[in-house]
Structures are given as structure tokens and as C-alpha cells.
N, C-alpha and C positions, 0 to 999 in steps of 0.2 A: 268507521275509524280507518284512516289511511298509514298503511307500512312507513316504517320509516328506517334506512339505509343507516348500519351501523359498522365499524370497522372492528373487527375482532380477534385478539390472539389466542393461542394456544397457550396455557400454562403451563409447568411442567414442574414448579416449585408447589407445596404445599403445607398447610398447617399455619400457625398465627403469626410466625413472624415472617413467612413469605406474604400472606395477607397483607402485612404491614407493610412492607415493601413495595407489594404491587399498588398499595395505595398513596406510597409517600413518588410513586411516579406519576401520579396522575391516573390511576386505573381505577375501575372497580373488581373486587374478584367475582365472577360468576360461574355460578355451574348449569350445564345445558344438557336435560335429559326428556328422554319420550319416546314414542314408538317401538318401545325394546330391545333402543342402540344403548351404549356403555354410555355414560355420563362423560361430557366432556368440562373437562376445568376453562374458563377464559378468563381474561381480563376486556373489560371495556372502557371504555375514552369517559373518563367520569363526566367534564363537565357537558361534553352531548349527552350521554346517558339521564343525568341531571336533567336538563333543558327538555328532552323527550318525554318525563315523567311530569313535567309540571304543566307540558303543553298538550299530552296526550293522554295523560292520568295513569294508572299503575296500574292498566290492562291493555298498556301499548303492544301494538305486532312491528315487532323488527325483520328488517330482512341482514342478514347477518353477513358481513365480507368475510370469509374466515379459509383462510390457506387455499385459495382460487376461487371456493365456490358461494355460493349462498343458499342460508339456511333461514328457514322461516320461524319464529320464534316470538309466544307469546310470554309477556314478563308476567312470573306467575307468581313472585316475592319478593318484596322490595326490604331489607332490614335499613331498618336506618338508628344510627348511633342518638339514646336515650337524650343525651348532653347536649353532644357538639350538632348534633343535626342532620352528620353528611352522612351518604351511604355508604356501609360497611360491606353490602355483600345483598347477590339479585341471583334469583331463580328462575333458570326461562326454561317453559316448557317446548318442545319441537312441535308444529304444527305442519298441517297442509292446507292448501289452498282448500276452500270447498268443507272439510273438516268443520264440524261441531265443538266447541268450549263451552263449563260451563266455571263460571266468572261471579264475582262480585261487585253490583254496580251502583255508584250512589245514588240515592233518590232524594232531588230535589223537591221542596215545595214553592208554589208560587201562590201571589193572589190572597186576597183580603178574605176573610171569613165575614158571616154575616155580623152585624155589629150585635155586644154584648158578648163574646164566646170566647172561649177558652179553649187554644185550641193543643190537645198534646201527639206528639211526634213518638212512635212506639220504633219504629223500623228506619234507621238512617241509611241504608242499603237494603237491595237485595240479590239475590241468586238466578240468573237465568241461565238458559242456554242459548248461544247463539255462533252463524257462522264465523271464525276466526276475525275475518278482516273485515265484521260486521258489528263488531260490540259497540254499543251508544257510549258515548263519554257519560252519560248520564240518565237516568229516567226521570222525567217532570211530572209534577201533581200541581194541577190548578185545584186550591181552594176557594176560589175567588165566586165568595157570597154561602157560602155552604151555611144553613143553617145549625145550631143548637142541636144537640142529638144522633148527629149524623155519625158515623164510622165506616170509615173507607178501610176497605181488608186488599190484600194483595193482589187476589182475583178480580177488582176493582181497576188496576191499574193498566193504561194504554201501554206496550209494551210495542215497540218496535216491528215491522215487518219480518217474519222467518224467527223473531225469537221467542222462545218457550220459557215460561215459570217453573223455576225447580223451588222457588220460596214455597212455603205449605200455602195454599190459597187463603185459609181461613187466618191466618196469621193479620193480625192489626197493625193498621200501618199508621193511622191518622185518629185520634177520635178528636170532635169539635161539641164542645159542652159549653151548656149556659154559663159565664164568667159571675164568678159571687160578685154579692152588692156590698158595698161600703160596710151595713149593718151587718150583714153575715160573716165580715172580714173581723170586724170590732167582736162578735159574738166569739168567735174563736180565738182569739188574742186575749180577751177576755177567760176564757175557761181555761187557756194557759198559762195565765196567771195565777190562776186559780189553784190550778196541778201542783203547781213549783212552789205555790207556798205551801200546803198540805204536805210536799214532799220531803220541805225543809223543816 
């Protein structure tokens, strides 16, 4: 994942209605902390901000313009408003080049199971570590033809060069089971009828 150049002020207002304000300018508020410096308050350019997250997913590494210099910084929280959608407020942790993260990374599936099967998804993310300005936008999982029976666990998964599994290995990520037949769907739809009237 490659850096991307962000401009950034100083805050010096706080609490929810300077929040508001920094938001009704166009900003986002963020706070910037790590390595055991004080936490610094910002605001960022919402709609870059925005555009970064959707293009680089919400374990972007910024490199930060901020009062002459620049600061390397991964987005480690993204809040985003329940309702209206937009972001209310971003956590970036301070990084260095070379530096170790460990992050939250989607994992995709790809690719057809073998035919008949059913297939269920346990783990929609998981946990690695890896270098800062090396996190994958994503992890892949080819299913494609996987038989009946099968259970792919975490330990299973191709993880990127340099990066390490902090998910528990044994943890279940895929299982791919024989899909019921017609008669075993009717069997059970059937006993539920069953239920509900004995219930009633």
C-alpha cells in the first residue's frame, strides 16, 4: 500500500461543538498519537480524507504536511456518522518507516466451490502484522472447485510477503459443505410446520 500526502492543521478548539465547526468547514477532527509523544488534535481536508479511505481502504499510511514537517501516520479509526454516512472523527496512529503494525485486513473470497456445496464464511477479516507501508488492501481466498467437506482455517491462508498472523491459526475461516437436496429442504420446512402447530 502506497503513502499518500495529506495537509494537516493544528487544532486548538475542543470538545463537540468545536467538532462541529471543524466539520461545518470542511475538516475532519482527528487525533494523532504513538511512540510516547502527547497526542496531537488535527483537522484534515474531509473530502481527500474521504477519497483516501475509499481508495486505499481504512488502513491507509498518510504522510502528514503538518506545521513544516511531515509525519508518517497510519489511520487506525475511522468513526463514521450511524445516519448521515460522513466521517465524524479519524485516529491515526504515528508510524515509522520499516516499523511493524498489526491491523485489520478484509479477506476476500474468490472462485466457484465444487458444484453441490454450501459454502459458509466464519471470518470476514483478519489480524496480521505487517511492515507500515506494506499492508495488502486485502487478503484473497480462491475457493474455486474446493470440495464438500473441506475447512480452510487461518493457517491455511497465503498471506503476503514479511507479513505474520496474529488471527489464532486454528480459527475457521471458510467451511464448504454438501448443499441439501430439495427433499431434505421439504423435510425440514415440513417439521417446522409441524413445531408451530403443536406450539399453537
Amino acid at each position: 500500500m502506497s503513502e499518500v500526502r495529506l495537509a494537516a492543521e493544528q487544532r486548538t478548539e475542543f470538545g463537540k461543538g468545536a467538532a462541529r465547526r471543524t466539520r461545518r468547514a470542511g475538516k475532519i477532527p482527528a487525533v494523532l498519537y504513538g511512540h510516547g509523544s502527547d497526542p496531537k488534535h488535527l483537522a484534515l481536508p474531509a473530502l481527500e480524507f474521504a477519497r483516501v479511505v475509499r481508495e486505499h481502504g481504512q488502513n491507509a499510511v498518510l504522510t502528514l504536511a503538518l506545521d513544516g514537517e511531515n509525519e508518517l501516520a497510519l489511520t487506525k479509526t475511522v468513526t463514521t456518522h450511524p445516519i448521515k454516512n460522513y466521517i465524524e472523527h479519524v485516529d491515526l496512529l504515528l508510524v515509522q518507516r520499516g516499523e511493524k503494525v498489526t491491523v485489520e485486513v478484509p479477506l476476500v473470497i474468490s472462485g466457484e466451490p465444487a458444484s453441490g456445496t454450501l459454502v459458509t464464511q466464519d471470518l470476514t477479516t483478519i489480524q496480521i502484522e505487517a511492515e507500515a507501508l506494506h499492508i495488502p488492501d486485502q487478503i484473497e481466498l480462491s475457493i474455486a472447485g474446493v470440495a464438500a467437506g473441506t475447512q480452510i482455517h487461518a493457517s491455511d491462508l497465503n498471506l503476503p510477503s514479511g507479513a505474520v498472523l496474529v488471527t489464532d491459526a486454528e480459527a475457521l475461516v471458510v467451511a464448504v459443505n454438501e448443499a441439501p437436496s430439495a427433499s431434505q429442504l421439504e423435510g425440514e420446512e415440513t417439521a417446522s410446520s409441524v413445531e408451530a402447530t403443536e406450539e399453537s
